[in-house]
ROROZA-310694 format. One line per field, with one value per residue (C-alpha): x, y, z. Coordinates in pm, whole numbers, plus 50000, padded with zeros to 5 digits. Layout:
<pts>
east c(X ...)
north c(Y ...)
up c(Z ...)
</pts>
This chain:
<pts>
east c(74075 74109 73802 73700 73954 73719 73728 73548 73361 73101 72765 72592 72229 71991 71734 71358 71457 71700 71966 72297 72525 72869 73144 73487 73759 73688 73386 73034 72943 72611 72547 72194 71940 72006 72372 72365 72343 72379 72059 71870 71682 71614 71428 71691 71828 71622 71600 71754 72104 72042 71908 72094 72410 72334 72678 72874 73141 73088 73304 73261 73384 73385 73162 73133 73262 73129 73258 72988 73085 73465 73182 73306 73035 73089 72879 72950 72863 72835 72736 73016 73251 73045 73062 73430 73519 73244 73408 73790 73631 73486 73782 74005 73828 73787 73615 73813 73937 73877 73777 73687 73270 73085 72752 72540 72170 72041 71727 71538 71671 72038 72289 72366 72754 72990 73220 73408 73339 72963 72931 72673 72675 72493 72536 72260 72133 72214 72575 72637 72745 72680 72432 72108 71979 71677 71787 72119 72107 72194 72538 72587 72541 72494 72833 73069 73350 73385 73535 73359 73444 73398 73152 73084 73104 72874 73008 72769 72514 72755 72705 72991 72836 72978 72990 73123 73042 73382 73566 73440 73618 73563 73388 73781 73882 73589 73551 73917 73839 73655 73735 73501 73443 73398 73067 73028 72755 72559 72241 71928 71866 71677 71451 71337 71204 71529 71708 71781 72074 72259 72485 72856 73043 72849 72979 72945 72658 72606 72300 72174 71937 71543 71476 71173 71234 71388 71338 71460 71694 71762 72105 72208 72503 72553 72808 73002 72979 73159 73323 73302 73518 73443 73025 73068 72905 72921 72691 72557 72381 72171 72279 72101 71966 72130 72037 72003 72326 72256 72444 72633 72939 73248 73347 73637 73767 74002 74070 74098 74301 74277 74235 74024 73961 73784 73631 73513 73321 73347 73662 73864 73716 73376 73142 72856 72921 72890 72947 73118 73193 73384 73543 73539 73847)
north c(31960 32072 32084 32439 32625 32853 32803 32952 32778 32853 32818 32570 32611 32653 32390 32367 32344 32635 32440 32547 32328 32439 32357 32264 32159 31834 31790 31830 32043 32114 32385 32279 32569 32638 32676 32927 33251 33362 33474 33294 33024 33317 33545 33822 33728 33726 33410 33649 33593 33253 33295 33529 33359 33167 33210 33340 33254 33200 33092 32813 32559 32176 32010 31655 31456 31112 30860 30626 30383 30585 30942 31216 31421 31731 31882 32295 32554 32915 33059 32910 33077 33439 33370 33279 33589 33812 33728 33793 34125 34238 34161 34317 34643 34951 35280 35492 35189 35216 34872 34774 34650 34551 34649 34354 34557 34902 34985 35338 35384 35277 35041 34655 34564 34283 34361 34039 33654 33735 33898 34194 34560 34871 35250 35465 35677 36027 35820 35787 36119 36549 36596 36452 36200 36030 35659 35471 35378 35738 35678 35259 35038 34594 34465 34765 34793 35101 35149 35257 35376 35208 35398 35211 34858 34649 34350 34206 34203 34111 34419 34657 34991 35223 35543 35650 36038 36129 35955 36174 36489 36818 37102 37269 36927 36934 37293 37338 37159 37462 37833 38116 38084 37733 37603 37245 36948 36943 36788 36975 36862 37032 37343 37654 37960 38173 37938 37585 37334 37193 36900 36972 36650 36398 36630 36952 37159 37549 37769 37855 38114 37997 37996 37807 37437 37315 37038 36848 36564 36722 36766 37137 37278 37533 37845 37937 38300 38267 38050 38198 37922 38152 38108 37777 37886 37827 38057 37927 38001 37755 37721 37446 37104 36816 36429 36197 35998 35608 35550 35649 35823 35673 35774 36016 35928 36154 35865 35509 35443 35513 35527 35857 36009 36323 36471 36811 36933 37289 37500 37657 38047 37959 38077 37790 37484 37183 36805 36673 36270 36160 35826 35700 35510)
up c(89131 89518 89712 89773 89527 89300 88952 88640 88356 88100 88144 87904 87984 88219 88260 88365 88772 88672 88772 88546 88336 88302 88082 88321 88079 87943 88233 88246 88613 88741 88988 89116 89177 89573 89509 89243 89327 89702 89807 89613 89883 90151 89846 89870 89480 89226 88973 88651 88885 88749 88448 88310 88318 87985 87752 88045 88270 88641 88929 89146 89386 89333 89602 89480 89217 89074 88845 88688 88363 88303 88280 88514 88703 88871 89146 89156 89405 89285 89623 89824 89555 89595 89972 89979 89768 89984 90255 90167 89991 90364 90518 90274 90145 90356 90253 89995 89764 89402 89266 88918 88820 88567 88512 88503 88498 88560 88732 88741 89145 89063 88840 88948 88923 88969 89193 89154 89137 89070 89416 89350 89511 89382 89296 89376 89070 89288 89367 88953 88883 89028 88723 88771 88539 88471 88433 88483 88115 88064 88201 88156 87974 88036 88046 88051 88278 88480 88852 89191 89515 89827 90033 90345 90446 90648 90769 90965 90703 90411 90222 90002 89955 89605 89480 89165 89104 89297 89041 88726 88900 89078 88962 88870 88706 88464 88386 88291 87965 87859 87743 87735 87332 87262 87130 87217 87250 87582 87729 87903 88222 88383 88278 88511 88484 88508 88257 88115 88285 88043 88132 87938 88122 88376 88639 88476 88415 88286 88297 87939 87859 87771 87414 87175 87172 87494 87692 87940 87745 87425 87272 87207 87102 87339 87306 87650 87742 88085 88336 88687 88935 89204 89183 89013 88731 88358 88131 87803 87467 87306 86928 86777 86862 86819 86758 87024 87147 87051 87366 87663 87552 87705 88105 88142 88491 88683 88961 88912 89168 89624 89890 89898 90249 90111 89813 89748 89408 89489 89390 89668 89721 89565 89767 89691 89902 89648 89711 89954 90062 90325 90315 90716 90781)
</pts>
């Protein structure tokens, strides 16, 4: 094994000093508690980084190994491998690129992914999609694979910053999988006095009008009256309600692929002035 190449294992365990024991071939590795999550001495990660790794594969980098009675120990490093792989990342990315995540945990302010190698960035809960939602978990899920956009980078500090509403399409994209007509499932979102928003996609919402029984997170089957592209507006009828999804339904995504330089939710002619993100160069 070269010195410094990174590798991946299993995690065995994750004893009292919450050092980790990982699984390398035929070997026996131990990443000891300092080197196992970047972050982790100066406060800035939290100990689940370590604890939750339990059952999972994580990358590292050999830093020692010792031979004692024909027994082969290894001596890992988990936060040279994040750094290593931070670092190529920072000096690689720029913003517009598409890059695939995992979700490793969701907080009420925004959703925790893996952008690669263990190496950590987040998406703010108003980045996740155009319609509002109350929690992450209303979009993702623990595990589940999805892809983000490269907002901003910050060097200096070590940070990648994400966005991932752009990818779930424009107001056009989304609404052109409807016809005046159609009754379909949709979620309330939001209730006011003139009327109830009713989320139809993640970035797609029409206005329905009030009746008994509404609230904010229900299911509805809702009947479309009219789609007006030129006031971005979708009008709806409340049907009947529906039961709750178990889970998030799957992501449609429209891009999966960059660089973006600009983004626009609105339709061309509409006269509201909707989303907009601008990918600096």
């Amino acid at each position: 094994m070269e010195e410094e190449t990174i590798l991946e294992g299993m995690v065995r365990l994750c004893d009292a000093e919450h050092n980790l024991l990982v699984t390398v071939g035929p070997y026996q590795g131990r990443i000891p508690r300092a080197e196992a999550a970047l972050g982790i001495t100066d406060g800035t990660t939290r100990e689940i980084a370590i604890l939750s790794r339990v059952g999972k594969p994580v990358c590292f980098v050999v830093t020692a190994v010792e031979e004692t009675g024909g027994t082969v120990r290894l001596t890992l490093s988990r936060r040279l491998a994040q750094q290593k792989a931070l670092d190529a990342m920072l000096a690689q990315l720029s913003p517009g690129q598409v890059i695939p995540a995992v979700v490793t945990h969701l907080e009420p302010f925004g959703a925790f992914v893996d952008i690669g190698c263990g190496v950590t960035s987040m998406i703010g809960i108003e980045a996740i999609s155009v319609s509002r939602i109350p929690h992450p978990a209303e979009r993702f899920s623990p595990g589940q694979s999805i892809f983000a956009a490269v907002l901003d980078l910050d060097r200096r500090a070590g940070r990648v910053y994400l966005t991932h509403k752009e990818l779930l399409g424009t107001w056009a994209e989304n609404a052109a999988r409807f016809q005046p007509g159609m009754t379909v499932p949709g979620i309330v979102r939001g209730i006011k006095e003139y009327g109830a928003f009713v989320e139809l996609t993640p970035n797609l919402s029409g206005l329905a009008e009030l009746r008994p029984g509404l609230k904010e997170g229900d299911r509805f089957s809702v009947y479309l009256k009219a789609i007006l592209p030129e006031r971005m507006k979708i009008k709806l009828l409340a049907i009947d309600a529906l039961p709750p999804l178990e889970k998030p339904e799957p992501l449609e995504y429209f891009i999966t692929s960059g660089p973006l330089r600009k983004w626009k939710y609105a339709p061309e002619g509409c006269s509201k002035v909707g989303a907009e993100t601008v990918f600096a160069p």
